[in-house]
N, C-alpha and C positions, 0 to 999 in steps of 0.2 A: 816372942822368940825372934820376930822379922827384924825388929827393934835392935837386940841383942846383938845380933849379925851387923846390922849398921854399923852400929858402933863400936861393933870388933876392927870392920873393914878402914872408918874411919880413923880407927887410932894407928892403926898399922901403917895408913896413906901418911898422917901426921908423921908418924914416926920419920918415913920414909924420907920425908921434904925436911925433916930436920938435918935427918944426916949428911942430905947432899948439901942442904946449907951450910955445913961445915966445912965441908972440902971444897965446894964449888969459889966460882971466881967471881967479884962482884957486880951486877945484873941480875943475876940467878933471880929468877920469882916464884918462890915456891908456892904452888898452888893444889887445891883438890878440890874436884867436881862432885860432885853427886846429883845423878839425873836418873827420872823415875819418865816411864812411857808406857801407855795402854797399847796393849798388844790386841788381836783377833782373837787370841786364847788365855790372857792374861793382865800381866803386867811389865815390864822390864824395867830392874834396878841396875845403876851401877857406880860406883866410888873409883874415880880414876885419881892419879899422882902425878908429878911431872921428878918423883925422885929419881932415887938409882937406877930400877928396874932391881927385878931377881935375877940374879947370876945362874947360868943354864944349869952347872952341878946340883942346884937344890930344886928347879922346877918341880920336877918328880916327886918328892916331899913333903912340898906346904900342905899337903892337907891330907898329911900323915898324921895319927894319933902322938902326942910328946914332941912333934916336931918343933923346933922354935931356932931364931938366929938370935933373937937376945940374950944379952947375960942371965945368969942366974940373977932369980930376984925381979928382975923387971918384965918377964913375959907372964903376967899372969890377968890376961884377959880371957878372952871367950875362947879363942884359939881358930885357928883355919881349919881344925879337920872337924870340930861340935859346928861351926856355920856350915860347913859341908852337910855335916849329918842332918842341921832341922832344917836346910832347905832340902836336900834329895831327900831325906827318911821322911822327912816329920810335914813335910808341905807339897809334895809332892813334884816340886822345881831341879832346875838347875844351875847348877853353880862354875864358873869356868874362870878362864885368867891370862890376860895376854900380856907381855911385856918385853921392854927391850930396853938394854942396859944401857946404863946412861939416859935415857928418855924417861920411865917412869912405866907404871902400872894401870891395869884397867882387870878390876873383877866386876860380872858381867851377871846377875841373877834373872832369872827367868821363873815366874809363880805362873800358875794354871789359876784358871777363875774355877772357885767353885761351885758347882750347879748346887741350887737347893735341891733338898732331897736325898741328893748323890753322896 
């Protein structure tokens, strides 16, 4: 499932740095991180972008069920509101997202260690 989430987030980063590599002027380096860190209660994931960012009217959204900014036809990965759900439902984490337009994105996941037994 953790997997699955990756590579939702990851495709979405790609996406991200393509588009702005379209519009952008030349220099642009589009890049995406992906950085894992041991926490005291965890773990910490995150897939950051240096593309557009998300535009404030949709913030609210992304991780609405059917939500999607792609054409018909091309959104059909994991989607933002299923990674929402098997990290908060199904892993007992969280999942969150910060971004600024024109600079790019950062989604932020947060996993609990789990005690044996528990």
């Amino acid at each position: 499932d953790i997997g699955r989430v990756l590579l939702n987030l990851i495709t979405n980063a790609f996406h991200a740095v393509s588009e702005r590599t379209q519009k952008e002027a030349p220099g642009y380096q589009p890049t995406v991180w992906v950085k894992t860190k041991k926490t005291a209660d965890g773990v910490a994931l995150s897939v950051q972008d240096n593309g557009g960012g998300i535009p404030p009217a949709i913030r609210d959204k992304i991780f609405q069920p059917f939500f999607t900014t792609k054409p018909t036809g091309e959104g059909t990965g994991l989607g933002l509101s299923m990674s929402y759900d098997i990290i908060n439902k199904g892993h007992g984490g969280d999942i969150k997202m910060e971004t600024a337009e024109g600079k790019g994105t950062v989604f932020k996941i947060v996993l609990p260690v789990k005690q044996e037994g528990k």
